[in-house]
C-alpha positions, 0 to 999 in steps of 0.5 A: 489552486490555493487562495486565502479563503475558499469560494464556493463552487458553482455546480458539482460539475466535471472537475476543471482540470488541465488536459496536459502535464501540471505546470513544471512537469518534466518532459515526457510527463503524461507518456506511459513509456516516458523517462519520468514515468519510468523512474517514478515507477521504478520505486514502486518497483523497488519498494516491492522488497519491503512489500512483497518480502519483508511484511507479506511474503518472508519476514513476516512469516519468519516472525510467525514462526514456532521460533518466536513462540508459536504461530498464534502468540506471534500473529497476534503481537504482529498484528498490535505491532502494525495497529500501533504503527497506523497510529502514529501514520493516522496523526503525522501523515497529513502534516508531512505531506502539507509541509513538503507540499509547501516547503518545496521538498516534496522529493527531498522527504521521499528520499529521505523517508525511503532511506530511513525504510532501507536502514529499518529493514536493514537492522532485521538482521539482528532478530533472531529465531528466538522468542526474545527478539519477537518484539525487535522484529515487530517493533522494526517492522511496524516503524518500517511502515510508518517511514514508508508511508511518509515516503508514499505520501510523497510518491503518490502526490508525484502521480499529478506531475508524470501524468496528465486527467487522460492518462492518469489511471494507467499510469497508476496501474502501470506503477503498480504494476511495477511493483508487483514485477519488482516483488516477482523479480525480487521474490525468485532472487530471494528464493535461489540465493537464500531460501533454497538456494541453487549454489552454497555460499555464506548467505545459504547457512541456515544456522541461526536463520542467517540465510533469512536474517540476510534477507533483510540486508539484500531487501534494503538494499534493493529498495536504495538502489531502485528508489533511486531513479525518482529522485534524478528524473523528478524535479521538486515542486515549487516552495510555497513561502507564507505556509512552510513559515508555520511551526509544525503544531500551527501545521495541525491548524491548518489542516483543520481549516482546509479539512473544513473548506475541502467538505464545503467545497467538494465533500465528496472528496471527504465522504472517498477518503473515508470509503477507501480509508476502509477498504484501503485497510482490507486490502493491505491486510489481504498482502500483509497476512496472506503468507501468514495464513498460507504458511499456518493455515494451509500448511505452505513451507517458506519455500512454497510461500515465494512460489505462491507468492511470484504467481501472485504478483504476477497476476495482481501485475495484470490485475493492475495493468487492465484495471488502470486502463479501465479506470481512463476508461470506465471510471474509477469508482466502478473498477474499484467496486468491482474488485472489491466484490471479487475480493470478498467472494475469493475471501469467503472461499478460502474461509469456507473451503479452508485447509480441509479436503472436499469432494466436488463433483467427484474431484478431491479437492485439497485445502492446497487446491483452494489457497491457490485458486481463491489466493490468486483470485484475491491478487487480482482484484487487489491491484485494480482496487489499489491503483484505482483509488489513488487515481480517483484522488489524483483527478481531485487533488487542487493544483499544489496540494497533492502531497497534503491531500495524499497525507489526509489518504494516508491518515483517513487510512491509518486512522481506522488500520487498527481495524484490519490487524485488531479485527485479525487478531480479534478473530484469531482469539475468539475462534482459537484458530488462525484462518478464521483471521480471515473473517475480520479482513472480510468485515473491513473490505464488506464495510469499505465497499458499502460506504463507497456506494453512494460516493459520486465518481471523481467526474461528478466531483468539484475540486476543492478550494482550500486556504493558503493559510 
């Protein structure tokens, strides 16, 4: 709870949360079936269209195509086009999440963010297979991403008010979880209706890569629709009036003062955002170059991408699903550690084994042998990793603040996701070869994982008492 200045606290003891939904919380709020978790999962559901296939699966990999200037020249600029983008997300993030926090339009932000994702993608349309547009294509994809974090900031500060301390990581899992069915659904439409399809129509011509342009337009549109469930089933917050008076800079000042009382208060809270700023960015950059890596590494066509791609999200859907129930469980710190050990033995092994063909134990095993076994190893920590981490900050978000918190997330976040993409490109440069892209995702997960070590679990963490203005 906000008061004019901070307190200190007693004993880094187990946080004092309440055992049922926040003030305010629609009913059914903290059931995992119930109508408000439903609509709020159903935007994960619907942001899978710009997840899974616009920046992972097929638009990115359209953009790193020999039709924009070959595959390493294109990898290279998608990967400064999307540093850049966490730039812009690093400086604006948390103020966004404070002022919608504050001025009670939490939901109202979220909407219109996410309307300004769906018309972003839906101008990916006019980018077409020729090295000039390489740049639209990036740029469009790259504010794409600063708008939809805005828009997530938002969404995940919802998780507090559809959930209650004893059902929080499930109910994260399951909206993950969400997601990722959403890109399996989303997935299998794009690939019959438009990348092979199974009945000829205008969106199946392949001239000028119309049939993927179109893509766009059915990901946009996809988005809308199901983004729009959370917004009739989630009520707004309460407007905060002394703080939603201050100007947008004098919003930085009390950023800073809050960042101040949060590490005197509860620096553990400070010393996770940090931690899961770094993994946090190995983990978008698994989803966000793995088709890329599938399709110029391993030699995958478009088609056998989607492919790959739906038996992944299927299996980072129950990669989440058990994850969040472990995490009520066991913890989310040790789920989190967990995956990421997976995730950088799975990595390791697409990285050793690459593309080439060995002899195991009298079997031949082929580079398409690898991508599966280890690609799919790699879907099934992510989503645990994902969902654990923003539980872990629900549990310690003070009552109110959940949107600038998850702001401070996003920003602890992008300020280092130049990493990832510079480390990939980096790579890419150094070795002339675009697998050894790998090794600068693997740095960024290695580091993430040693700076969470020595982070308390959110059960051993006071929550932070921090200044109303």
């Amino acid at each position: 709870m906000s008061v004019d200045s901070p307190q200190p606290v007693p004993s880094p003891s187990l946080p004092a949360q309440p055992e049922g939904p926040s003030p305010g919380a629609p009913a059914g709020a903290g059931r995992l079936l119930s109508r408000p978790v439903l609509a709020w999962a159903s935007w994960d559901w619907g942001s899978a269209a710009f997840n899974a296939v616009m920046t992972t699966f097929v638009f990115t990999v359209y953009l790193t195509s020999d039709a924009f200037g070959g595959e390493d020249r294109a990898s290279v600029v998608l990967g400064w086009g999307l540093a850049t983008a966490g730039v812009l997300i690093a400086l604006l993030a948390p103020v966004t999440g404070q002022r919608s926090d504050n001025g009670g339009r939490r939901k109202l932000w979220l909407g219109v963010n996410s309307l300004v994702v769906a018309l972003l993608t839906g101008l990916c349309f006019f980018v077409y297979p020729q090295p000039e547009f390489l740049l639209l294509g990036v740029a469009l994809i790259a504010l794409a991403n600063v708008f939809f974090e805005f828009a997530g900031v938002n969404y995940n500060a919802m998780l507090t008010q559809i959930s209650t301390p004893g059902t929080i990581g499930r109910i994260s899992g399951f909206g993950w979880a969400m997601g990722y069915v959403g890109g399996i659904v989303a997935l299998v439409l794009v690939l019959v209706a438009f990348v092979e399809p199974i009945f000829t129509w205008f969106g199946s011509d392949t001239a000028d890569s119309l049939n993927i342009r179109l893509v766009a337009v059915f990901s946009a549109l996809w988005f809308l629709a199901f983004a729009l469930p959370v917004m009739l089933a989630v009520p707004e917050v309460p407007r905060k009036e002394k703080a939603a008076q201050l100007g947008f800079l004098a919003s930085y000042g009390l950023l800073f003062r809050r960042v101040k009382a949060i590490y005197r208060t509860s620096p553990h809270t400070i010393f996770f955002l940090l931690a899961s700023a770094i993994f946090r960015d190995g983990l978008a950059a698994v989803f966000t170059f793995g088709g890329i890596i599938a399709a110029g590494t391993f030699g995958f066509t478009l088609s056998e991408v989607i492919v790959f791609a739906i038996a992944g999200n299927l299996i980072a859907a129950v990669g989440a699903i058990i994850g969040g129930f472990l995490d009520d469980r066991v913890g989310p710190k040790r789920v989190i550690i967990i995956s990421l050990i997976g995730l950088l033995i799975a990595g390791s092994a697409v990285l050793i084994l690459g593309p080439d063909t060995h002899d195991v134990f009298g079997y031949t095993w082929t580079g398409d042998v690898t991508f599966w076994v280890f690609g799919l190893m790699l879907t099934l920590f992510v989503g645990p990793a994902q969902a654990s981490s923003r539980a872990y900050l629900a549990r310690l978000a003070p009552a109110g603040e959940e949107g600038e918190l998850f702001g401070l997330y996003a920003t602890t976040g992008r300020a280092v996701s130049f990493l990832a993409p510079a480390l990939f490109a980096t790579s890419i440069t150094i070795f002339g070869e675009q697998r050894y892209g790998i090794i600068g995702i693997l740095v960024v997960l290695l580091a993430g994982l040693l700076v969470l070590l020595p982070v308390k679990p959110p059960a051993r963490v006071a929550i932070a008492v921090v200044p109303s203005h």
